[in-house]
Structures are given as structure tokens and as C-alpha cells.
Backbone and ligand atoms as CSV (ligand in chain L), in Angstrom:
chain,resi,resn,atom,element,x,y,z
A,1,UNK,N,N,-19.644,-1.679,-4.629
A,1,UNK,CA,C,-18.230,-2.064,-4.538
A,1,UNK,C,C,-17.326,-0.840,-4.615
A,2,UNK,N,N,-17.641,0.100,-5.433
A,2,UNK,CA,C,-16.810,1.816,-5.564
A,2,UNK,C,C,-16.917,2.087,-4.728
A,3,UNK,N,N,-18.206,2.427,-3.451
A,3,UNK,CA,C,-18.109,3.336,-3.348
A,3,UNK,C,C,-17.783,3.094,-1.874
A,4,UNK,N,N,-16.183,3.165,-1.596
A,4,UNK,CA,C,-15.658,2.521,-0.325
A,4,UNK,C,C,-15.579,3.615,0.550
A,5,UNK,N,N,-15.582,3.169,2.032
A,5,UNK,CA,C,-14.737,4.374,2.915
A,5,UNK,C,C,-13.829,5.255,2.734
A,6,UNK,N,N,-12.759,4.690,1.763
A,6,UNK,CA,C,-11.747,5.720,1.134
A,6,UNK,C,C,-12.528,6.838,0.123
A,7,UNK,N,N,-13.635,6.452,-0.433
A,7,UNK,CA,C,-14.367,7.349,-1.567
A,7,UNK,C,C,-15.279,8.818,-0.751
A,8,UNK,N,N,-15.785,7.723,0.602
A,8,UNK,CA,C,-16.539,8.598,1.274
A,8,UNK,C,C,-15.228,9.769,2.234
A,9,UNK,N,N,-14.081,9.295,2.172
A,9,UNK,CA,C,-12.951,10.476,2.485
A,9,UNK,C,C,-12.859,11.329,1.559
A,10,UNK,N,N,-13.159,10.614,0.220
A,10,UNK,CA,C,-12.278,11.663,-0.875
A,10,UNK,C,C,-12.989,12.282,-1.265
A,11,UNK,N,N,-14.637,12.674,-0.916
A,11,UNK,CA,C,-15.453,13.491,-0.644
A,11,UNK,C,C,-15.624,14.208,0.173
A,12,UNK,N,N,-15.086,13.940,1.379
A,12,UNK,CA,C,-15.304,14.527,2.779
A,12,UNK,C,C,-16.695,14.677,3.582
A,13,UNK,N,N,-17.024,13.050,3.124
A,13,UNK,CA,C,-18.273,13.014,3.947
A,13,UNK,C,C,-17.502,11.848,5.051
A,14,UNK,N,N,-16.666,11.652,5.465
A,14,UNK,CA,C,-16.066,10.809,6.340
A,14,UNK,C,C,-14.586,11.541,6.595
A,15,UNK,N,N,-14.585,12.288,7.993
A,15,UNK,CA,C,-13.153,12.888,8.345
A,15,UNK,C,C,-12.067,11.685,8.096
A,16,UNK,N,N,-10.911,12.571,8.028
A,16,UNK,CA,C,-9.423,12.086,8.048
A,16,UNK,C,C,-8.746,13.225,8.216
A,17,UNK,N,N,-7.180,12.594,8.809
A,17,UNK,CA,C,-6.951,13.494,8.757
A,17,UNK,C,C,-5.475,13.433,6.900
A,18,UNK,N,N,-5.797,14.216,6.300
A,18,UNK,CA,C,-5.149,14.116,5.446
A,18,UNK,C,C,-4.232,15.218,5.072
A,19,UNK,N,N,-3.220,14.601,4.417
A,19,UNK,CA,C,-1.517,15.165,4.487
A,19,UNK,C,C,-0.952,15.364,2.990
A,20,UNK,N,N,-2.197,14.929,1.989
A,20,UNK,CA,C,-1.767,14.988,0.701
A,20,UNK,C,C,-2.594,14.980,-0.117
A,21,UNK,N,N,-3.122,16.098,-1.253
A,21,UNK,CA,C,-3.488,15.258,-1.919
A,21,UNK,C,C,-3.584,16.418,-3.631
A,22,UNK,N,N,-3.410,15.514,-4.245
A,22,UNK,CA,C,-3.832,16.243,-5.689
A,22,UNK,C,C,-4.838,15.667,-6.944
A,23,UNK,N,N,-4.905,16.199,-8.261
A,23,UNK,CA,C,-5.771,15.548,-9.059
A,23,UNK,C,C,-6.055,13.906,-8.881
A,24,UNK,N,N,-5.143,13.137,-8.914
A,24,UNK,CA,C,-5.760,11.537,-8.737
A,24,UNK,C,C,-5.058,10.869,-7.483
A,25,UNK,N,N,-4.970,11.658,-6.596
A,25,UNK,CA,C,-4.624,10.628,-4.658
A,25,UNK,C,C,-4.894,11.500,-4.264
A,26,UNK,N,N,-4.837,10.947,-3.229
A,26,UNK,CA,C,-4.915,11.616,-1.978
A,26,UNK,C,C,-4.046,10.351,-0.891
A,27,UNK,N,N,-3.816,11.186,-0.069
A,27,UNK,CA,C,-2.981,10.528,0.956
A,27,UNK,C,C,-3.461,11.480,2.823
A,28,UNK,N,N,-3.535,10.036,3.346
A,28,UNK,CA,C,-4.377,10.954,5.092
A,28,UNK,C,C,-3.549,9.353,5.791
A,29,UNK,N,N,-3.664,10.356,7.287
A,29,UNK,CA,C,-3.529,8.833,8.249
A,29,UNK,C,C,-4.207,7.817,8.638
A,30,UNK,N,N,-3.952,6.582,8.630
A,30,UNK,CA,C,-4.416,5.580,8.608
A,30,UNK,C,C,-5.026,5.690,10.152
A,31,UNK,N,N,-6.809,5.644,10.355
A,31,UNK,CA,C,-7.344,5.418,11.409
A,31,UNK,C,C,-6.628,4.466,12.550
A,32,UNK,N,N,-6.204,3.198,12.061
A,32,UNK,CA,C,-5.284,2.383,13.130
A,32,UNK,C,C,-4.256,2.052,12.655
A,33,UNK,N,N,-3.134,2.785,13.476
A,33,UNK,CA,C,-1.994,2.895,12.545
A,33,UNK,C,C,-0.879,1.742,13.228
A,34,UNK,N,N,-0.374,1.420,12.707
A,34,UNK,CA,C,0.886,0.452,13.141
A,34,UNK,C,C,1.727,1.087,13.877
A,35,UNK,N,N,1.861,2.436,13.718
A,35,UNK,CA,C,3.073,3.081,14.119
A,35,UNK,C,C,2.468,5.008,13.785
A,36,UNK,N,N,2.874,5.433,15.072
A,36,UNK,CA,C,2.476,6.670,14.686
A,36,UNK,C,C,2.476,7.417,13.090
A,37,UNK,N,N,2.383,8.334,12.352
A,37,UNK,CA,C,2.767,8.461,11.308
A,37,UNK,C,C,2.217,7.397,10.031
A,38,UNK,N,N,1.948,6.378,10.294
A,38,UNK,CA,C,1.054,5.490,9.611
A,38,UNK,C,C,0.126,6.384,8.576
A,39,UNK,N,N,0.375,6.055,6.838
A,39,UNK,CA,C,-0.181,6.675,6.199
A,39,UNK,C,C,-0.383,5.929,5.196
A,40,UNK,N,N,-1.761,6.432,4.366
A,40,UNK,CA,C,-2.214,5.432,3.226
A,40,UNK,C,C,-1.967,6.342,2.041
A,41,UNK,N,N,-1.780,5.793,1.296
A,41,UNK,CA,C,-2.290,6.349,-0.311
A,41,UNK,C,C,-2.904,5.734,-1.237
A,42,UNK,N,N,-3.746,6.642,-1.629
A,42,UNK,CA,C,-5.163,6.215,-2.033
A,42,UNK,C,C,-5.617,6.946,-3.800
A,43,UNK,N,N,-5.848,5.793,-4.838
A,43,UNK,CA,C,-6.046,7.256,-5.907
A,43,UNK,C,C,-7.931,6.955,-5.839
A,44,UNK,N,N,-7.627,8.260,-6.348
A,44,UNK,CA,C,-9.308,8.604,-6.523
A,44,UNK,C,C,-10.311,8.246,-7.585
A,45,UNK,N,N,-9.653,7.640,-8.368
A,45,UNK,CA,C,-9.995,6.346,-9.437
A,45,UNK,C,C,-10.072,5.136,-8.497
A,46,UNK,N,N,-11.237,4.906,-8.505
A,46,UNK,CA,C,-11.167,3.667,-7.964
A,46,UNK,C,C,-10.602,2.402,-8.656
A,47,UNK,N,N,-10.052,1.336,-7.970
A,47,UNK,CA,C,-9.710,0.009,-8.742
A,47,UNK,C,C,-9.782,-0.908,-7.064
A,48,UNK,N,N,-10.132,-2.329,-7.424
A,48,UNK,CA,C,-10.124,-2.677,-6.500
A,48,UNK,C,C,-8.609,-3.453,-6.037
A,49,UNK,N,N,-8.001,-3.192,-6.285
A,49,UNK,CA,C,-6.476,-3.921,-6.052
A,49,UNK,C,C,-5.346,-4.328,-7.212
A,50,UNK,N,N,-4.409,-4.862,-7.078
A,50,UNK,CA,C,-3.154,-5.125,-8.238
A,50,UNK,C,C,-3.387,-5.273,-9.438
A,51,UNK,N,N,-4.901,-6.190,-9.126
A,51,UNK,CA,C,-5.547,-7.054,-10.395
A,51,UNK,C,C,-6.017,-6.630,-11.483
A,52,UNK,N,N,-6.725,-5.420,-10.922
A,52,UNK,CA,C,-7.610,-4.845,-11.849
A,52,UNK,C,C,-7.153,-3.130,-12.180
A,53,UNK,N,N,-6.418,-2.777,-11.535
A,53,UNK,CA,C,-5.957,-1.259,-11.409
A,53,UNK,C,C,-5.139,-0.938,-13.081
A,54,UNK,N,N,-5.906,0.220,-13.541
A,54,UNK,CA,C,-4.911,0.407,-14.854
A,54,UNK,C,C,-3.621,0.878,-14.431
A,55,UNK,N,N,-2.533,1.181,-15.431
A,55,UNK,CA,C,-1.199,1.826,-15.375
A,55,UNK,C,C,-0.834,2.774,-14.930
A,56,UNK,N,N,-1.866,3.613,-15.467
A,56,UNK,CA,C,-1.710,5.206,-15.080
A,56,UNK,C,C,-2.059,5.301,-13.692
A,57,UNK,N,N,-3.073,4.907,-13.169
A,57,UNK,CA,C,-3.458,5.064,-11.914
A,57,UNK,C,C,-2.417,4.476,-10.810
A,58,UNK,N,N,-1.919,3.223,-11.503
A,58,UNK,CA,C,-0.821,2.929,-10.252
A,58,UNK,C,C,0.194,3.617,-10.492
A,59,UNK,N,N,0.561,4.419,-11.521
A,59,UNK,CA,C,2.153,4.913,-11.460
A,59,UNK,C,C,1.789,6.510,-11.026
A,60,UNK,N,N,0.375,6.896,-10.627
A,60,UNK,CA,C,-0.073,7.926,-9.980
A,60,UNK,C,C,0.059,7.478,-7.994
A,61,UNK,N,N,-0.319,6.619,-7.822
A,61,UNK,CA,C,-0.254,6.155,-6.765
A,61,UNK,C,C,0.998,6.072,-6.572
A,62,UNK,N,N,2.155,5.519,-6.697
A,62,UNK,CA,C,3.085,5.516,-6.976
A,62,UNK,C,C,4.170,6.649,-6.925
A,63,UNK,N,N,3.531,7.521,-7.277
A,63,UNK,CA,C,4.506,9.337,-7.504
A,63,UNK,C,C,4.013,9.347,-6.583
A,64,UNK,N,N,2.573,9.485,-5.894
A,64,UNK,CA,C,2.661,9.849,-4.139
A,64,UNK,C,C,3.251,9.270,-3.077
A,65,UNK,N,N,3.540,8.320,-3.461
A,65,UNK,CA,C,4.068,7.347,-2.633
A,65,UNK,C,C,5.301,7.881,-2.387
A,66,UNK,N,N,6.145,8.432,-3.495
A,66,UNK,CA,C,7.694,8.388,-3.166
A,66,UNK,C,C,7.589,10.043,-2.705
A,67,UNK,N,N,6.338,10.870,-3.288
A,67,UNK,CA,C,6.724,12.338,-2.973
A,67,UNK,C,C,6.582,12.459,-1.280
A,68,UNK,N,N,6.004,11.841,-1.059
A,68,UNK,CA,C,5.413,11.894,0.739
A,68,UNK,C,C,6.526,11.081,1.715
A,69,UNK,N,N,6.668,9.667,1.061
A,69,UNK,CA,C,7.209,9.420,1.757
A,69,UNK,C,C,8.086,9.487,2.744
A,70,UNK,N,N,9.507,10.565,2.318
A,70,UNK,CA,C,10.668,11.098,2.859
A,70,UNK,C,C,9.456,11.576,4.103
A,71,UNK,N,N,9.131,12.618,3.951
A,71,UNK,CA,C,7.935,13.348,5.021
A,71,UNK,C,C,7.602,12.671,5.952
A,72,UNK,N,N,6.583,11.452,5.545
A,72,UNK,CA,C,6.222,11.213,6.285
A,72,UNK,C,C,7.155,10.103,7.601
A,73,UNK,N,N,8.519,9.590,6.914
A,73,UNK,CA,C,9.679,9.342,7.729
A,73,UNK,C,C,10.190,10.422,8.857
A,74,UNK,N,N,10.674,11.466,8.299
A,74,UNK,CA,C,10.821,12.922,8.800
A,74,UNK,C,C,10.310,13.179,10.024
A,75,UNK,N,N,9.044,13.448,9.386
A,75,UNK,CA,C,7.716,13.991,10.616
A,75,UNK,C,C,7.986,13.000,11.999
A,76,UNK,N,N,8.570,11.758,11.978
A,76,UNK,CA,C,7.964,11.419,13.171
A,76,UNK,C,C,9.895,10.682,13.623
A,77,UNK,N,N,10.736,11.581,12.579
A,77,UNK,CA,C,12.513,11.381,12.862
A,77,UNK,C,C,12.582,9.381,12.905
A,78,UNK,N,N,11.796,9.197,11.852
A,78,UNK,CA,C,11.873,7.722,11.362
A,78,UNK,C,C,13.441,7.704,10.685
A,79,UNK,N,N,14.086,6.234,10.874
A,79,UNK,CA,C,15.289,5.726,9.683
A,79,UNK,C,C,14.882,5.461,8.054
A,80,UNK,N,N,13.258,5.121,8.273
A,80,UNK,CA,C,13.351,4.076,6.972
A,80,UNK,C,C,12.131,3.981,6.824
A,81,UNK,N,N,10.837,3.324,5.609
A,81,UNK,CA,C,9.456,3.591,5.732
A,81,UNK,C,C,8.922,1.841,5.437
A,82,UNK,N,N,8.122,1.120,5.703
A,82,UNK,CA,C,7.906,0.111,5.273
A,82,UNK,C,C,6.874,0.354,4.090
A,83,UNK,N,N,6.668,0.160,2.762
A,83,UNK,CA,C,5.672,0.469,2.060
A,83,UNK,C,C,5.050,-1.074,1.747
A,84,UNK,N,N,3.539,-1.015,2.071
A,84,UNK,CA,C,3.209,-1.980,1.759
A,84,UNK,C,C,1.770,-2.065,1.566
A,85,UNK,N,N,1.465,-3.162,0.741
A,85,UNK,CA,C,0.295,-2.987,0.255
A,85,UNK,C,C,-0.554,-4.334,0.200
A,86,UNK,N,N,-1.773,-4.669,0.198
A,86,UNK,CA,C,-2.634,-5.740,0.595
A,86,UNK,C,C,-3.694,-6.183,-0.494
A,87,UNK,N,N,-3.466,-7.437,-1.679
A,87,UNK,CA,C,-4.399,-7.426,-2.731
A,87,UNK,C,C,-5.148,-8.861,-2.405
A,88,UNK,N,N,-5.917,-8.527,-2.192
A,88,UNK,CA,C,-6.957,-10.057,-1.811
A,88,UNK,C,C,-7.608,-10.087,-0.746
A,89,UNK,N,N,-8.720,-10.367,-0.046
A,89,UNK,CA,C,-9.030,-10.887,1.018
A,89,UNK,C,C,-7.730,-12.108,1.579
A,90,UNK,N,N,-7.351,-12.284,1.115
A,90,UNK,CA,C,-6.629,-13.883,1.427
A,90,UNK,C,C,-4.987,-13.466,1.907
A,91,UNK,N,N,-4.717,-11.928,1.754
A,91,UNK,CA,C,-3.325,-11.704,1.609
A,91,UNK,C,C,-3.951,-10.524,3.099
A,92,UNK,N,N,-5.003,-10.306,3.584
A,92,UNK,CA,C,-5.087,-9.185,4.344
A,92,UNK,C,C,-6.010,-8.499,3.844
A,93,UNK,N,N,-6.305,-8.116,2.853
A,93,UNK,CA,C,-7.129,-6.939,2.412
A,93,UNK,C,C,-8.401,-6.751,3.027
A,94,UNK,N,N,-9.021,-5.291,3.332
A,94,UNK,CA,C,-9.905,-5.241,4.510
A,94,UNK,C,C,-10.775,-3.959,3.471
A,95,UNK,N,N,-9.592,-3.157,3.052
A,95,UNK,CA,C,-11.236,-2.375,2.592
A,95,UNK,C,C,-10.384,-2.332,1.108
A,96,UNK,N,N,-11.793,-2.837,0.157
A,96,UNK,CA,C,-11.431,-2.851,-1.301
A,96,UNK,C,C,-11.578,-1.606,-2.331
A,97,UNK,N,N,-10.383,-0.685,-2.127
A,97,UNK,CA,C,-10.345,0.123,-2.743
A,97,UNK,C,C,-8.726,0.403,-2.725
A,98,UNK,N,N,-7.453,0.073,-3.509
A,98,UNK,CA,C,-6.236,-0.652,-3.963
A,98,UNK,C,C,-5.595,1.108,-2.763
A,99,UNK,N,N,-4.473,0.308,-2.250
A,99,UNK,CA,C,-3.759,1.500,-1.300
A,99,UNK,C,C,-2.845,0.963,-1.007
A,100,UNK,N,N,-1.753,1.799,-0.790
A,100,UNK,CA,C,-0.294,1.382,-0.382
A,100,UNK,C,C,-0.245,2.359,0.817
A,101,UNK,N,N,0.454,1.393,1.763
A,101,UNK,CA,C,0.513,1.575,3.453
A,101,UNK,C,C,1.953,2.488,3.475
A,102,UNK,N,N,2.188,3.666,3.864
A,102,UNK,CA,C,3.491,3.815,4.350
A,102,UNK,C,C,3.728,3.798,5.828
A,103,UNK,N,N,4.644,3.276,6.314
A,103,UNK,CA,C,4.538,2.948,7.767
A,103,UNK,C,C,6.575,3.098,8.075
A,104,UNK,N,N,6.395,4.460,9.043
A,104,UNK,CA,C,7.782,4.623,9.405
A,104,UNK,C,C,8.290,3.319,10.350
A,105,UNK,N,N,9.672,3.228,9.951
A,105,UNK,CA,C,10.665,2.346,10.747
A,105,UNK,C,C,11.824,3.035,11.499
A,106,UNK,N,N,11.819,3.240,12.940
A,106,UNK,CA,C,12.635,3.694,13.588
A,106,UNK,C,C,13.883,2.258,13.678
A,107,UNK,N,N,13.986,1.774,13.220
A,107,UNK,CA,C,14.563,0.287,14.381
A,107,UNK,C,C,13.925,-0.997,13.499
A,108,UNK,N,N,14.883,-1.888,13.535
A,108,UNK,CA,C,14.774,-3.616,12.749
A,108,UNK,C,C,13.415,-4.326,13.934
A,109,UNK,N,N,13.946,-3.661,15.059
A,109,UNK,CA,C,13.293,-4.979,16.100
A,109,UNK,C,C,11.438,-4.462,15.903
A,110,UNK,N,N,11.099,-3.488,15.409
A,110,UNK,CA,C,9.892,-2.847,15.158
A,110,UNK,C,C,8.749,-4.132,14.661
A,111,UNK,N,N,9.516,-4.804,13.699
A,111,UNK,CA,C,8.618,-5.762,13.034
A,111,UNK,C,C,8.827,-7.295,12.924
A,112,UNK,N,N,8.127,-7.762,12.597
A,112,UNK,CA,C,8.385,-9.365,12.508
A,112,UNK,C,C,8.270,-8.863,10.870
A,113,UNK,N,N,8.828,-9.904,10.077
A,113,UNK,CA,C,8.474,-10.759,8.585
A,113,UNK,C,C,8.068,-11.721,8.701
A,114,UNK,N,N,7.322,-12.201,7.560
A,114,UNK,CA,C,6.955,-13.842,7.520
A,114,UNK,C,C,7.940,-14.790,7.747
A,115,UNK,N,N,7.553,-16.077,7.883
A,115,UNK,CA,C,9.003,-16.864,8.157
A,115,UNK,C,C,9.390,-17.605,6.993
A,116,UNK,N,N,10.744,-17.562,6.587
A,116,UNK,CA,C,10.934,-17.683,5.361
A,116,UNK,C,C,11.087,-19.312,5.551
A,117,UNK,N,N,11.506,-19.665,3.886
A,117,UNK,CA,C,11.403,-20.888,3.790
A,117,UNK,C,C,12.603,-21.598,3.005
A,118,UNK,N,N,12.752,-22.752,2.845
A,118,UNK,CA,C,13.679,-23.123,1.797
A,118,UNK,C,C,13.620,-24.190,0.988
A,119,UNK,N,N,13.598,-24.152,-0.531
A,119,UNK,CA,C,13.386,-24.821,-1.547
A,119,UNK,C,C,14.191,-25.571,-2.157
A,120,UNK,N,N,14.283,-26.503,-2.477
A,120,UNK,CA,C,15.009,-27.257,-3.366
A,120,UNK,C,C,15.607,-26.646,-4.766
A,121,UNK,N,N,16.408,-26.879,-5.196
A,121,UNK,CA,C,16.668,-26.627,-6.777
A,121,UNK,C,C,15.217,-26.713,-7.707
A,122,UNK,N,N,15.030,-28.012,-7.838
A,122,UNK,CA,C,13.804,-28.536,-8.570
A,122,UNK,C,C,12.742,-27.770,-8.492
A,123,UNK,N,N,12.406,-26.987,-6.651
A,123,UNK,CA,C,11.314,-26.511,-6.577
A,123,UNK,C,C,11.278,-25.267,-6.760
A,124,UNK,N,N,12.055,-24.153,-6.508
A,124,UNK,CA,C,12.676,-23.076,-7.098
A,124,UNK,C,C,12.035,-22.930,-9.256
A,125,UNK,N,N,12.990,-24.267,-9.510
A,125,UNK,CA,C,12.945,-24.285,-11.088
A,125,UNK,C,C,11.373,-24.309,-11.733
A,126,UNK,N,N,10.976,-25.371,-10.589
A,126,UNK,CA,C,9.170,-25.201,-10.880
A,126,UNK,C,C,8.517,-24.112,-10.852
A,127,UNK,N,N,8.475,-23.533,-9.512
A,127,UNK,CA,C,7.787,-22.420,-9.321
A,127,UNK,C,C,7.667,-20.807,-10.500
A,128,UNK,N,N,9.033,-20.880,-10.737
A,128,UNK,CA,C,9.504,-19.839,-11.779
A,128,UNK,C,C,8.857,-19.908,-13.135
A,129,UNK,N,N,8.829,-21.548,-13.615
A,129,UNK,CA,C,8.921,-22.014,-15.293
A,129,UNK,C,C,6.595,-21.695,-14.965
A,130,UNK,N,N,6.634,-21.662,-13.770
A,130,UNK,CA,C,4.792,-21.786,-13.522
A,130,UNK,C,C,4.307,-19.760,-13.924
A,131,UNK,N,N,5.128,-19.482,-12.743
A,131,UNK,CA,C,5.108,-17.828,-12.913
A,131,UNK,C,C,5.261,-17.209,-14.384
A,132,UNK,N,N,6.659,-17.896,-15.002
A,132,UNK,CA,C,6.474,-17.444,-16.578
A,132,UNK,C,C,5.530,-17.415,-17.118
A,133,UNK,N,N,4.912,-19.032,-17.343
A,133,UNK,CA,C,3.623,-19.588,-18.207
A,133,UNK,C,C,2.534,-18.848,-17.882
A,134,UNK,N,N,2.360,-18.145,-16.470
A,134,UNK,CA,C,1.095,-17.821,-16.278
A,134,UNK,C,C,1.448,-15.643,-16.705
A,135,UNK,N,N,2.338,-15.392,-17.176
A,135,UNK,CA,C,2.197,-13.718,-17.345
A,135,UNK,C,C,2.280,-13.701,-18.714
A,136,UNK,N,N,0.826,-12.584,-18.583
A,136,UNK,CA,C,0.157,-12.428,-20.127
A,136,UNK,C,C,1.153,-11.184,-20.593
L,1,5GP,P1,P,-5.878,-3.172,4.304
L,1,5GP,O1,O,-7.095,-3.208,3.409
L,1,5GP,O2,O,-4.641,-2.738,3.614
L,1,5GP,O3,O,-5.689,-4.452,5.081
L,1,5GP,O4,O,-6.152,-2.125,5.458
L,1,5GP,C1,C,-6.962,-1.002,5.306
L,1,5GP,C2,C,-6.485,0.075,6.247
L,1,5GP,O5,O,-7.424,1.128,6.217
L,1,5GP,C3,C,-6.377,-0.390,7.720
L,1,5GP,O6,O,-5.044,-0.174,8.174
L,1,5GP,C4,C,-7.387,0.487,8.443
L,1,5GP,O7,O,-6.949,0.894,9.719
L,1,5GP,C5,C,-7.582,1.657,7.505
L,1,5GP,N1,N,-8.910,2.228,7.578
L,1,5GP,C6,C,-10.083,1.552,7.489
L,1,5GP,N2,N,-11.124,2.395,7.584
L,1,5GP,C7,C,-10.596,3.634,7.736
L,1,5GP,C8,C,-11.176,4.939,7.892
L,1,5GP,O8,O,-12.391,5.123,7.900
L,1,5GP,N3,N,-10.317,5.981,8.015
L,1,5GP,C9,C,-8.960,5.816,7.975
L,1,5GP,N4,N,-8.217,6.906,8.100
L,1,5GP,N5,N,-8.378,4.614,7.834
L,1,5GP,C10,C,-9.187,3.534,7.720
């Protein structure tokens, strides 16, 4: 389960091309990228996603995220970066080793969002009083 494609990068037994990296990330371009400039960040502690990842490691992931980012907007004369990230098989997730996507935005019309929805009072009030009960 560790020892993912991202691990076999952060060894360099699997090329990338990579744009960042220090004691716990590293950051390279995403093999199929959404958008030129398409970049992952990756720490070198493994965790497999939101669930299980300690503190330190995400607020390491995290400092790369914001140090690169501007850059990697820059590099390719982007407006804006989409950062995003994938925890579950069920939400997207494809390779299990926890990473946040940066992906430049030239332009609104670039992307779709999900399609939103709309709730009742009642169901709103539910959903929330459920989310409370369930954070440890
Ligand atoms: P996710 O798990 O967030 O859905 O997607 C994983 C991302 O990793 C995908 O965008 C995919 O293109 C990228 N990816 C998968 N394997 C490799 C690889 O070997 N090298 C690089 N650079 N990116 C990869």
C-alpha cells in the first residue's frame, strides 16, 4: 500500500519531471495534466489520504502548496490556480498516496463544477446538527 508510484518518484526509480522539492515534498508535473502546468504535491511521508494523514505532514504539504503555487500560475501567465485534492476511491482517487493537484486557471469557461443543489431549511439544519455529532 506505501509503496506507490509517487514513492517510486521520490526515489527516482520512476522519472518526473519535478519543480520542487525539500525535506518532506516534493512537487513534479502531473503525467496527465488538465492543463499545461498541471502539478502535484506530494509529501514523502506517506499517508493514504485526509483520513489518515498526521498534522504535520499536511501542514508540510500545505507550505508547498502555497510556496509553488504563485510559480506555477506564472510559468504558464495563468489568472488563478485550482487546488484540489481527491480522498477516496469514491470521490476520484486513483493513486493512494494523499496529494493536492495545482492546476492553473487562465479563464472561468476552463472548467465545469459540480451541479449544485438546493435544500430546504430543515435539510440544511439536518445535515449540519449530523456533521457536528460525527467530529471527534
Ligand atoms: P488522483 O489520485 O488525484 O485522482 O490522481 C492522481 C494523479 O496522478 C492523476 O492526475 C495522474 O495523471 C497522476 N499520475 C499517476 N501516475 C503518475 C506518474 O507515474 N507520474 C506522474 N507524473 N503523474 C502520475
Amino acid at each position: 500500500m506505501e509503496d506507490t508510484i509517487f514513492m517510486k518518484i521520490i526515489r527516482r526509480e520512476v522519472p518526473a519531471h519535478i519543480v520542487y522539492e525539500d525535506d518532506e515534498t516534493i512537487a513534479f508535473l502531473d503525467a496527465k495534466p488538465n492543463v499545461p502546468g498541471h502539478t502535484l504535491v506530494v509529501p514523502k511521508k506517506w499517508a493514504e489520504n485526509i483520513f489518515d494523514v498526521d498534522d504535520a505532514t499536511l501542514a508540510a504539504i500545505m507550505r508547498t502548496v502555497r510556496k509553488i503555487a504563485p510559480a506555477v500560475r506564472d510559468a504558464v501567465g495563468a489568472h488563478g490556480v485550482h487546488i484540489n485534492s481527491n480522498h477516496g476511491a469514491a470521490a476520484g482517487q486513483i493513486v493512494f498516496h494523499i496529494h493536492f493537484h495545482i492546476i492553473p486557471r487562465h479563464d472561468r469557461s476552463e472548467f465545469e463544477f459540480w451541479p449544485k443543489r438546493e435544500y430546504s431549511h430543515d435539510e440544511f439544519a439536518a445535515i449540519a446538527e449530523k456533521i457536528r455529532a460525527n467530529i471527534s
